[in-house]
N, C-alpha and C positions, 0 to 999 in steps of 0.2 A: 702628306701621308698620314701623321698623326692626326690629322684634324679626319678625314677618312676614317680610319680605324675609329676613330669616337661616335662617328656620327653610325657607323653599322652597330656598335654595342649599344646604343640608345634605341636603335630600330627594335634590336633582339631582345633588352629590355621590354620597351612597350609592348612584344608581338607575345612575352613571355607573361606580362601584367593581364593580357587581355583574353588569353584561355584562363587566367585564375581566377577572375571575373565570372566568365563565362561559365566555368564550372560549376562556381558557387552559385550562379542566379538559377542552375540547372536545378542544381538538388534541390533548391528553395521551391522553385515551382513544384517539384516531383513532392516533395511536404508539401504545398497546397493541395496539390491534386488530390496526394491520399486522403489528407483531411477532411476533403470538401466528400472524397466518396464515403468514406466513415459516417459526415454526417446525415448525406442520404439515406443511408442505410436504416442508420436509429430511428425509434419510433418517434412518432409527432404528437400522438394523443395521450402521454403521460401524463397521469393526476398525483396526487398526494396519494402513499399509501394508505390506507386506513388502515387502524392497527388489529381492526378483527379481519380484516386480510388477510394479513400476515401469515396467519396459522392454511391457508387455504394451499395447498399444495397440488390440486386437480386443474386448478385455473387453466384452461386452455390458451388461455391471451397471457398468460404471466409464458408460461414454457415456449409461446410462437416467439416473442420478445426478446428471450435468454437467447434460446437458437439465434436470433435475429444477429441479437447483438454479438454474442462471442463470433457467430459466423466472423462476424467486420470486422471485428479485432483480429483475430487468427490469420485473413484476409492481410490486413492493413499490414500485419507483423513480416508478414511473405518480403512483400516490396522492400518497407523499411528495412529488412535487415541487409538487403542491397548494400549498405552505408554504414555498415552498422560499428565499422571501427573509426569512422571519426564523424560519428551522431553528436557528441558532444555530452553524450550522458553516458557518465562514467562508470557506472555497475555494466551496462552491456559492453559500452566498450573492451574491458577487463577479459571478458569471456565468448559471446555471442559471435564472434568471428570463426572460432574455431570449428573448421566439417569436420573433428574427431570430437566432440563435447562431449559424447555417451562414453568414451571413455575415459574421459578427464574431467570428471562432473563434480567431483573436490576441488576442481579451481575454482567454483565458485565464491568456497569460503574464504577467497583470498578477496573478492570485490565489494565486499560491504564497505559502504560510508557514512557517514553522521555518527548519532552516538555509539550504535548499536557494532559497528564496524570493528567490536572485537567480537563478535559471534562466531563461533568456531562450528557449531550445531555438532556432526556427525564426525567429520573433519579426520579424526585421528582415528576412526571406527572399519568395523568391516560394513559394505553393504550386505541392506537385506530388502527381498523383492516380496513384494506383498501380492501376493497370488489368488487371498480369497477377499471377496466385499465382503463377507457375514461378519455379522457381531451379535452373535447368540446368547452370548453368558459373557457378561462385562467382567462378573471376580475370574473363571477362569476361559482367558482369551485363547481360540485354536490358534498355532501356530501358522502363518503364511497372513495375517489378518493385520490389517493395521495397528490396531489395537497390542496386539500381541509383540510387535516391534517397539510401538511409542514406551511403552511401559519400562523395557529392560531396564537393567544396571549398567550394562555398557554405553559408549559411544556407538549409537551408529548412523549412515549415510542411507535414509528408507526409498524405496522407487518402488515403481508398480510394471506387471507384468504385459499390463494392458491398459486400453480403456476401464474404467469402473466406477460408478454411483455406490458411495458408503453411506450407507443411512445405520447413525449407530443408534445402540438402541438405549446407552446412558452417554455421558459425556465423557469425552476421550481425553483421560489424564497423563499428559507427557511427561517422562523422565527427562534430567539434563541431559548434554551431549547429542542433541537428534537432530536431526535432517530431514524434514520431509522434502522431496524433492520429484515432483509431479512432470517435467521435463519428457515429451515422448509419448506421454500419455494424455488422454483427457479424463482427468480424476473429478468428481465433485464428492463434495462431505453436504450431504442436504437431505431435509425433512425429517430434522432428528437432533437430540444434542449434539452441539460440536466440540470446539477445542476448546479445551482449559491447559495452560500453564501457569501454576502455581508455585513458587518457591522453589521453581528452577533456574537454572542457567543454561546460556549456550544455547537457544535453540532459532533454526534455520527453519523459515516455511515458505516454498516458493514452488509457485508455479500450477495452483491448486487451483478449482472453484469453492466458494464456501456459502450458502443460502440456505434460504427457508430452513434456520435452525431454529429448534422451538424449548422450551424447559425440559430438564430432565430432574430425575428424582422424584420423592425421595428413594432410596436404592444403595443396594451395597455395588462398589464399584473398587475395581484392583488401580494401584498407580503407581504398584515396582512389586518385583517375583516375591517380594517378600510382604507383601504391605496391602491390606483392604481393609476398608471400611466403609461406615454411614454415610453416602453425600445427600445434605440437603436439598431442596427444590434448586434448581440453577435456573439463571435469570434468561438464556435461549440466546446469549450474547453468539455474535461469530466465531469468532479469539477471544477469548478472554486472561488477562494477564493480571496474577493477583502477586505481588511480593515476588516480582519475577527480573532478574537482568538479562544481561547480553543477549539481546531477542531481534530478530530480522527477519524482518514477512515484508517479500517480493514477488513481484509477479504474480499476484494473487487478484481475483475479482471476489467481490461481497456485494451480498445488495438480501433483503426480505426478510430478516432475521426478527426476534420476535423483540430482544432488546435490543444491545448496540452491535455493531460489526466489527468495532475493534473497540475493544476497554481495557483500561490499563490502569491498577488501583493500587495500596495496599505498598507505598512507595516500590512501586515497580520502577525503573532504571535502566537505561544503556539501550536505548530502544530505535530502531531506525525503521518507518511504514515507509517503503518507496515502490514506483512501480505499479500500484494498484490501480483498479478499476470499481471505483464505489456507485453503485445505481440503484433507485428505486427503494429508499428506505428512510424513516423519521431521523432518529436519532443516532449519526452516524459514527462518531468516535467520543468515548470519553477517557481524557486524564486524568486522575485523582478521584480519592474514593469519596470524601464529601468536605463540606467546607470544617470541621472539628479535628479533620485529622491531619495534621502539622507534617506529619511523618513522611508526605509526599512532597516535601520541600527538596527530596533528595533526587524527584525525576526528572531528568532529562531524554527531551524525544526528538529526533530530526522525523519530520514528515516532507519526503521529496521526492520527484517526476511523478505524484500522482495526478489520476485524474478525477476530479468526483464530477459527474456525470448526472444523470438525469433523474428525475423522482426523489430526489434530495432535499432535507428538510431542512434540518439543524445539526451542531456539535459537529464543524470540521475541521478541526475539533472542538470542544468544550473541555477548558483545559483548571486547573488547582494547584497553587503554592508553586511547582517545581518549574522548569525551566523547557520552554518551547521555540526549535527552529521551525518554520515552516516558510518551504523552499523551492521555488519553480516549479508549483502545482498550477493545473489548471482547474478553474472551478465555474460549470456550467451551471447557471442560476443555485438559488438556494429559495428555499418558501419560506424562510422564515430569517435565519441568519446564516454566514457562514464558521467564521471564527469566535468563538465566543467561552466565556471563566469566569471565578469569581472565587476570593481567598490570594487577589493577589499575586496571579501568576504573572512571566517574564516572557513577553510572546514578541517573537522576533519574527516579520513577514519578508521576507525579501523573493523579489524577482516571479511573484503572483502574478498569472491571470485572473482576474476577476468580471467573470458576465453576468451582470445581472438581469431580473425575469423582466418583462415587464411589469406589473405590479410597481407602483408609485411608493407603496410603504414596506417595500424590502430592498433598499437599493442598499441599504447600509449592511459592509460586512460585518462589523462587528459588534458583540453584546455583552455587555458586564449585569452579570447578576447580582442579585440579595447585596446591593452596596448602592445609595444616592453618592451623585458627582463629586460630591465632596471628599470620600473614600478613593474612589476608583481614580480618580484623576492624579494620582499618586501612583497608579499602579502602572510599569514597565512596558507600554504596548507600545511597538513602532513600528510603525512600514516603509520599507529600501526599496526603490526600484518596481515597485510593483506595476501594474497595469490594469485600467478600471476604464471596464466597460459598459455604456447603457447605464451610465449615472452609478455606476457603483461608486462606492467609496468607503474609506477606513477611517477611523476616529480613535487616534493615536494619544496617547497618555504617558503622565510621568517625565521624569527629567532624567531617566539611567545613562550611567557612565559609563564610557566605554568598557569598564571592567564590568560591571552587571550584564551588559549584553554577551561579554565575553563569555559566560555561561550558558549562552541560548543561541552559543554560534557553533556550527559544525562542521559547515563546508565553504564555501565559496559559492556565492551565486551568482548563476548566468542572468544575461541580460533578460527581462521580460519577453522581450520580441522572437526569443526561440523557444517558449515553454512549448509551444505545437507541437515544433519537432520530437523534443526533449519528451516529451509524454505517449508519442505517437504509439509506441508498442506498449504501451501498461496493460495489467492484465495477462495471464497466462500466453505463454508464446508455442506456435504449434512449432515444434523441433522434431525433425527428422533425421534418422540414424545415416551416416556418412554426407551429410550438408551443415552448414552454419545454420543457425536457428535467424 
C-alpha cells in the first residue's frame, strides 16, 4: 500500500514538473515570436547618421521609420505585457500589471532600481495635466504648458491631456521634485531644444519620445517662478544632466539629437537609464564632463533593460572618473564602438548582449581613449556573464577588488540568455485607461 501511494505521488510529481516545463518553453517561444516580428518590422536600409542630418526635420524617410518603429514597439508592448508580472524585469514587474495604473501612477516612484532608485520626482506632489503644446515665451511660461509645470517650486506628478508634439522654443529647465510621466498618452519633445536638469534632484522621466533636438540659445529662459536669466547656446543634447542627482529616465526612446541623447556631466550622481529605446544617432550617451575634471569621480550610473538599436555609432556609453554598472542591455551593432572612457573610469559589464555589424574592424566593444596600454590597462573594466555575438568581444583591464567593483554594482544581473525578453518592451509603452499597460 505504501509502496502504491509513492509510486502515484511520483506520477503527480512528474505530471506537475511537466506543465512547468511546458509553460516555461511556452512563453520562451511567445519572446521569439515577438522578437522575430519587432525585427521584421525595423528598417533594413539604415546608414550612419550624418550630422548635417541631424538638424533635417522634413525628412520624409526619418518620420516613415519613427512611425515604423514606435508602431513595433507599442505593438510588441500589447503582447509582452500578457506576462508582464513575472518578465523578470523588475521596474515592470513593480507596476505594469495593474488595469487601475492611471490611478495609482505614484507607484511608479516606488520601482526604480540601480543607483538612481531613490528618485522620488513628483512623488509627494499634486498632479498637473499639461493641456497646451505651445511654448511662446520661455521667461513667462502659459499656465496648462509643460514648461509651466517643470519650472515650479513644488513637487509635482506632470501628465498630459492627450496626444501632443512640444516643440519648445528654448530649452526646458526642470525644477526638483518632477515627474514627467507620459503614460496614456503619445508625447514627443522634438525639433527644438530639449530637457536640461541642472542642479536638481529627484527627477522622474518616463514614458516620453525625445528627438531631432537641436541648440537653443542664446536667450533669456525662466527655471523656477522666481528665477530667469542668460542661457547660453546649448549643445542640442536629448537630456541633459549637468550637477544633477537622484534622476530616472524610463521608458523613454531617443534617437537624432544634434549632440548626445543622454549626458550627464558636472559630477551628476545617483542616476539609473533603464528601459530605453536608443536609435539612429552618433554619439549616444556621455558620463563626465571632460578628462581635467576630477569632480566626476563622484558618479555613479546603472544603465539597464535597455536596448540600443539601430543607426548607432558610439558612447554606449563613453564614460570619466566615476563609477559605471551596465546591466542586461541589448546592443544591436555599433559603427564604431559600444562602451567606451577615458580618465579611468570603473566599468562594470554584466549579463550584455553584444551583436556585432558585420564589419571586420568594429567587432571590438570597447575603447579607451587619450591613454596608450600602458595607462589604461590599469583601469577597472570587466565583463560578467556577457554574450558576444558575430565576433564581438570586450577587452577587459585592471586587477579591481571586489571592493572597487562594489561601487559599480547596483543590482543583480540576469543571465544573458534572457536580455530579449528582459528588454522586449523598452521604449514608451502604449497604456490604456482600465487595462494593464
Amino acid at each position: 500500500m505504501a509502496t502504491s501511494n509513492q509510486h502515484k505521488l511520483l506520477l503527480l510529481w512528474l505530471c506537475i514538473t511537466f506543465l512547468i516545463l511546458e509553460t516555461g518553453a511556452s512563453r520562451q517561444l511567445k519572446t521569439f515570436m515577438i522578437n522575430k516580428k519587432l525585427q521584421a518590422k525595423l528598417p533594413h536600409n539604415s546608414t550612419k547618421v550624418d550630422n548635417d542630418l541631424v538638424h533635417d526635420t522634413d525628412n520624409d524617410l526619418t518620420t516613415e521609420i519613427r512611425n515604423s518603429f514606435n508602431s513595433s514597439r507599442r505593438e510588441l508592448s500589447y503582447y509582452a505585457g500578457s506576462d508582464c508580472s513575472s518578465s523578470g524585469n523588475s521596474i515592470d514587474d513593480c507596476w505594469r500589471c495593474d488595469p487601475n495604473w492611471h490611478n495609482n501612477r505614484k507607484r511608479l516612484a516606488d520601482c526604480a532600481i540601480g543607483f538612481g532608485r531613490n528618485a522620488i520626482g513628483g512623488k509627494n506632489g499634486e498632479f498637473y495635466v499639461v493641456t497646451d503644446s505651445s511654448d511662446d515665451d520661455p521667461v513667462n511660461p502659459k499656465p496648462g504648458t509643460l514648461r509651466y509645470a517643470a519650472i515650479q517650486a513644488v513637487p509635482l506628478w506632470i501628465i498630459f491631456e492627450g496626444d501632443m508634439v512640444i516643440q519648445l522654443k528654448e530649452e526646458l529647465i526642470m525644477n526638483s521634485f518632477k515627474t514627467i510621466d507620459g503614460r496614456g498618452a503619445n508625447v514627443h519633445i522634438a525639433n527644438g531644444p530639449c530637457i536640461t536638469v541642472q542642479y536638481v534632484s529627484n527627477i522622474i522621466i518616463h514614458g516620453i519620445h525625445v528627438h531631432d533636438c537641436k541648440p537653443g540659445g542664446p536667450a533669456m529662459v525662466r527655471s523656477s517662478p522666481t528665477h530667469y536669466g542668460l542661457r547660453t547656446v546649448s549643445d542640442g543634447d536629448g537630456i541633459s544632466l549637468f550637477g544633477a542627482s537622484n534622476v530616472w529616465i524610463d521608458h523613454c526612446s531617443l534617437s537624432r539629437c544634434t549632440d548626445g541623447l543622454i549626458d550627464a556631466i558636472m559630477a551628476s550622481t545617483a542616476i539609473t537609464i533603464s528601459n530605453n529605446v536608443f536609435t539612429y544617432h552618433d554619439k549616444v550617451m556621455l558620463l563626465g564632463h571632460n578628462d581635467a575634471y576630477s569632480e566626476d569621480r563622484v558618479m555613479q550610473v546603472t544603465i539597464v533593460f535597455n536596448h540600443f538599436g539601430e543607426g548607432l555609432v558610439q558612447r554606449m556609453p563613453r564614460c570619466r572618473y566615476g563609477y559605471f554598472h551596465v546591466v542586461n542591455n541589448v546592443y544591436t551593432n555599433w559603427e564604431m564602438y559600444a562602451i567606451g572612457g577615458s580618465a579611468n573610469p570603473t566599468i562594470n559589464s554584466q549579463g550584455n548582449r553584444f551583436l556585432a555589424s558585420g564589419n571586420p574592424n568594429t567587432k571590438e566593444v570597447t575603447k579607451r581613449e587619450y591613454a596608450d596600454e600602458s595607462q589604461w590597462q590599469n583601469w577597472n573594466w570587466r565583463s560578467e556573464g556577457d554574450m558576444f555575438l558575430n565576433g564581438a568581444y570586450f577587452r577587459p583591464s585592471g586587477t579591481g577588488s571586489a571592493a572597487v567593483y562594489a561601487k559599480a554594482s547596483s543590482i543583480a544581473a540576469k543571465p544573458a540568455a534572457f536580455v530579449e525578453s528582459l528588454t522586449a518592451s523598452a521604449g514608451p509603452i502604449l497604456c490604456s485607461t482600465g487595462s494593464s499597460c
